[in-house]
C-alpha angles and dihedrals in degrees: 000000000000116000121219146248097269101054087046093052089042090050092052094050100047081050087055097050091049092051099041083058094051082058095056099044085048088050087043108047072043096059087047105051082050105053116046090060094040091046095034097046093044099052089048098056090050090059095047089046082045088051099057100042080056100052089036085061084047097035089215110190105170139041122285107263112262118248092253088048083058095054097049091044085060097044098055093052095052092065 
């Protein structure tokens, strides 16, 4: 029993909408496996660039004093 016209060209179009949605979903699980290493890797480099242009400016050579070597630093002044 042939079918007609109507049920072929629904059938096409219902195959190009599948496949156009496979596209996307293949665009998209592409876009998200990119982004995150070009971007992440990008931006971190920028702070550590960013780092070093600041401790440069300070020329900071040692570490930052700990919050106990503060207190002890106050407290000796204070005698």
């Amino acid at each position: 029993m042939p079918r007609g016209r109507s049920t072929f060209t629904k059938r096409q179009k219902e195959h190009t909408r599948q496949q156009r949605q496979r596209d996307k979903a293949e665009r998209r699980s592409q876009r998200k496996q990119e982004k995150p290493e070009v971007q992440g890797t990008d931006e971190l480099e920028e702070l550590r660039e960013n780092a070093r242009a600041q401790a440069a400016l300070f020329q900071t050579d040692s570490d930052p004093p700990t919050s106990s070597e503060r207190l002890t630093s106050v407290n000796d002044t204070s005698d």
